[in-house]
N, C-alpha and C positions, 0 to 999 in steps of 0.2 A: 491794184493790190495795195488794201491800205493797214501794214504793219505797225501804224506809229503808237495804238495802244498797247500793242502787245511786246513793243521791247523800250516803249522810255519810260525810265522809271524815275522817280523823281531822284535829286540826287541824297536827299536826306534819307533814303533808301538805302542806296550806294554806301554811304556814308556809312549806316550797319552795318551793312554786310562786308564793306572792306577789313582784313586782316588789318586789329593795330602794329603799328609800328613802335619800331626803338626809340624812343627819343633823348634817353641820357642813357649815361652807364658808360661804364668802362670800355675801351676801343677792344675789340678783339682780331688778331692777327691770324687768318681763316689759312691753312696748309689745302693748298689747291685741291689736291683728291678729296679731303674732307668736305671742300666746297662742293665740290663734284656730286658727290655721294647727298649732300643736301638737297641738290638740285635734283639728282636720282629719286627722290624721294615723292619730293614736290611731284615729277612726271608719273612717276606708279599709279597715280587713285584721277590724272587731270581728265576730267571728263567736259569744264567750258570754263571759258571765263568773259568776264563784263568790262570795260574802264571807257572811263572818259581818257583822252590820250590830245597832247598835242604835240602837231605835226610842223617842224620848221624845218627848210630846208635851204641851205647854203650854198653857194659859188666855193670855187677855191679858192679865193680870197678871202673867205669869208663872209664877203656881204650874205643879208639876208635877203633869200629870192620870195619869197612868203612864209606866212604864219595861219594856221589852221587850226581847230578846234572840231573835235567830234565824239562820236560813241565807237567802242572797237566792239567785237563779239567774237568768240572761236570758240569751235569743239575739237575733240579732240583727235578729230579726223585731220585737223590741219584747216580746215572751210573758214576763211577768216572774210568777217560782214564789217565796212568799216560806213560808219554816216556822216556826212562830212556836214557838220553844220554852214550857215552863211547865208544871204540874200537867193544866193546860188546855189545852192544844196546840190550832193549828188552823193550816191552811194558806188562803191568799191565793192567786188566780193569775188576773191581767192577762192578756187577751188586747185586741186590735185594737178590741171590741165589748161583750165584758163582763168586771164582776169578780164570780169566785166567790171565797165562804167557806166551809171544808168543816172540819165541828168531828168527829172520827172519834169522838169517846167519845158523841156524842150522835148520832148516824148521822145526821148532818143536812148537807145544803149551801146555801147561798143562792145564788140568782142574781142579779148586779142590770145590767141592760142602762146602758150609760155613757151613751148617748141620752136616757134618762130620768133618770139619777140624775148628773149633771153637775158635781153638790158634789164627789163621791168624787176622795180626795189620790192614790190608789194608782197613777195612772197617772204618777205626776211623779213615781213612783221611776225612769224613765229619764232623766230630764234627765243630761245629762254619758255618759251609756255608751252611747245609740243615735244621738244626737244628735251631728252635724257642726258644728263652728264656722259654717258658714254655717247652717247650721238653727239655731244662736242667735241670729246677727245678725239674721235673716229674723223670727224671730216675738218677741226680746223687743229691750226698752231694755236696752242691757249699761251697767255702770261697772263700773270696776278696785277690789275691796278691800284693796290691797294683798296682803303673805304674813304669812302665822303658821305654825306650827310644829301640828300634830295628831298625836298621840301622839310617832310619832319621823319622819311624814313633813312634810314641807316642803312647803308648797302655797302655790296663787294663788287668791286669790278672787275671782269676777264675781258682783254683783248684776243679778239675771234681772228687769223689768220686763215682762208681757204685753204685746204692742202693742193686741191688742185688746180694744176695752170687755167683750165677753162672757166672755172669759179672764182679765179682772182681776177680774172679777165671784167667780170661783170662788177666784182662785189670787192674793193680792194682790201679793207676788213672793216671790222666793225667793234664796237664797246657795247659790252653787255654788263648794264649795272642792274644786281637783285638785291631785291630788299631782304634785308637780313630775318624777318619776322616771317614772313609769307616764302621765303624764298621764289617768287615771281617777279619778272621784270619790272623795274622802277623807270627805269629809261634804256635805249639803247640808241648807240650814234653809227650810221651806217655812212661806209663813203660809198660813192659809188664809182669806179676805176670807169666804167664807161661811157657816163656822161661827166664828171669829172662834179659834183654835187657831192656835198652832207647832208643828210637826213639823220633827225634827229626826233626820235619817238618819247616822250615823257607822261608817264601814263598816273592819272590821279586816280581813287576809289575803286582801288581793283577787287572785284570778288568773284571768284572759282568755285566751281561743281555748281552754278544755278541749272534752274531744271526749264532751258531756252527754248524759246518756241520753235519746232525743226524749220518752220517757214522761213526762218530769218535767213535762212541758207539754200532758196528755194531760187532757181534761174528760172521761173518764169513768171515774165514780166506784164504790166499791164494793158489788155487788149490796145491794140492799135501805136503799142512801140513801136516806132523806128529801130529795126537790128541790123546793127552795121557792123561786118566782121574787116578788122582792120589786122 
């Protein structure tokens, strides 16, 4: 299955179609529900979105355990396609029930049902894009982290606390910074309470409601995969 004309687009593409950003002007001091209500807004009409996104992820110390670069994809079912560029390329893809990893040079995929494997980060790549203001109020502790500036966009940031014991089990919390212009996630930093990791999502050239190829969210893989349910 060879998808690669039908979802890379160059980035000078991207580039249009990204929502600009804030880049001066006066600091504004965001009253949480009104954030909220922003972000409500944003989810009402999200039908997909596009970004280049890079993926770094941390030790509790700190150090960096790797640095990745790729294309993200979602609709607004929640079906998140991520392509992970590199010598070694492999694709990611969230669905409602499980995450597949599909490595094309080693004809292999893995399945892993989300039931059983609860540790896995990859589904909290939706936080901020399928997500309703009140779907944050409803399942985490919010605070206000004030704004900072992320590349050239202007964002607010909310710390996401799980309300529940079994969700902070996996997910200890997380920073969700949106950009002030698109109200869509600019970055968000995930820890992860169960392997004791930061992951850290930073997403450039994001553009919402494209009209995605449904394939790009298609689990079936090409003849003569290796399917390995892990």
């Amino acid at each position: 299955m060879n998808l690669s004309k039908n979802i890379l687009l160059p980035l000078t593409l991207l580039a249009a179609l990204a929502t600009p950003a804030l880049a001066d002007g006066p600091k504004i001091t965001w009253d949480l529900d009104d954030a909220l209500k922003q972000v409500d807004r944003q989810a009402d009409d999200f039908q997909s979105a596009m970004a280049r996104v890079e993926v770094v992820r941390r030790d509790n110390g700190g150090s960096e355990l790797s640095r990745e670069t790729g294309t993200v994809f979602m609709d607004k079912k929640g079906n998140i396609r991520l392509n992970v560029d590199g010598d070694d390329p492999r694709t990611l893809m969230v669905t409602k029930s499980y995450l597949y990893i599909h490595y094309p040079k080693q004809e292999r995929v893995e399945s892993y049902k989300l039931s059983k494997h609860k540790g896995r980060m990859e589904p909290y790549i939706r936080l901020g894009f399928t997500n309703s203001g009140k779907d944050l109020k409803d399942d985490y502790l919010l605070t206000s982290l004030g704004e900072r500036d992320i590349d050239s966009n202007r964002t607010l940031g909310l710390e996401l606390t799980p309300e529940k014991e079994k969700a902070r089990a996996v997910m200890g919390k997380a920073q969700l910074w949106i950009d002030q212009a698109s109200w869509m996630p600019a970055q968000q930093v995930i820890s992860a309470s169960s392997k004791g990791e930061e992951i850290t999502l930073t997403y450039s050239f994001v553009a919402r409601n494209l009209q995605l190829n449904p394939d790009l969210f298609s689990t079936k893989w090409p003849r003569g995969t290796d399917k390995q349910k892990m």
